[in-house]
N, C-alpha and C positions, 0 to 999 in steps of 0.2 A: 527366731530363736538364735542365739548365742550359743555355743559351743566350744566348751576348752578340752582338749584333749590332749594326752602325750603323744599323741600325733597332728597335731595341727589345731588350730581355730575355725571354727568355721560360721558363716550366719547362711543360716535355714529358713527358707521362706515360701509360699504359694503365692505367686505373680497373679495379679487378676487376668479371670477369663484360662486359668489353667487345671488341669487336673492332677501337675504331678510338682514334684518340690524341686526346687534351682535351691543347692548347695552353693555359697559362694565364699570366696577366700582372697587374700593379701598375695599370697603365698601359692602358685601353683604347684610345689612338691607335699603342701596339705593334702590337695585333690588325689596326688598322688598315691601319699599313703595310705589314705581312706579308700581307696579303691583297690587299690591293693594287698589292704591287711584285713577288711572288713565287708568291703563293699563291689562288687566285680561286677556287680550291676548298673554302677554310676556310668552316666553315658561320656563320651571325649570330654574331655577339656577345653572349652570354650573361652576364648580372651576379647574382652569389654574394654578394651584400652578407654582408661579418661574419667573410668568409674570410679569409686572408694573400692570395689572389690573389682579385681580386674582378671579374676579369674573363676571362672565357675562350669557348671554341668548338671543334670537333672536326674532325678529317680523316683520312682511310686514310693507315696509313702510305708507302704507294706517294708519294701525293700528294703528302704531307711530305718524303721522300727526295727526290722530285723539285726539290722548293722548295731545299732544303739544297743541292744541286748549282749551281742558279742562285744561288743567296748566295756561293758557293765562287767561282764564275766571273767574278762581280764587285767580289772583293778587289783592288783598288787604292792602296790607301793603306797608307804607309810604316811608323804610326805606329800602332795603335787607339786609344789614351786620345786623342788629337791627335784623330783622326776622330770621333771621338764629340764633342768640345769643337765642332767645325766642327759637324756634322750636328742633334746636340741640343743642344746649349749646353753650357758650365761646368758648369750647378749637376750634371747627368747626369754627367759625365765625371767631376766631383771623386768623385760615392757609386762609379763603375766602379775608379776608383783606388783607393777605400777596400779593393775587394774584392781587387784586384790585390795593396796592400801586405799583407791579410789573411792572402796566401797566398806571399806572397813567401818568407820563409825556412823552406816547407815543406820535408823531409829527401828 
């Protein structure tokens, strides 16, 4: 799973042969945030030097459902590219546009 938030991107996955989710990111102040505004249960920050995501860490998915709920409850904003410009900056907002027009005149 893919994940855009105003706190970060993140891709969400079940590795084979595991029982719990590896969160992974670009961006290790994503892990950050999410652990800190959502999630206190995400385990250390793990770095995978040499990956496409070269930072990541793990959690039951209970824990993670739960976090998703608290993301969900805190949508306030009119706008996401807008909030993303305000919360991380421009240079973030213009690549989430990039993804946005990517997929714009899907069928």
């Amino acid at each position: 799973m893919w994940l855009f938030t105003n706190i970060g991107f993140f891709s969400i996955v079940r590795k084979p042969g595991t029982d719990f989710l590896t969160v992974r990111t670009r961006v290790k102040h994503d892990l950050d945030a999410l652990r800190n505004q959502y999630l206190p249960e995400l385990s250390t920050t793990i770095s995978k030097g040499g990956t496409d995501y070269p930072w990541r860490a793990t959690v039951s998915h209970a824990a993670f459902a739960a976090a998703l709920g608290k993301i969900v409850m805190n949508i306030d904003y009119g706008n996401f590219k807008n909030e993303i410009a305000v919360r991380q900056g421009k240079p973030r907002a213009s690549r989430y546009g990039k993804v946005w027009q990517a997929l714009y005149d899907m069928p």
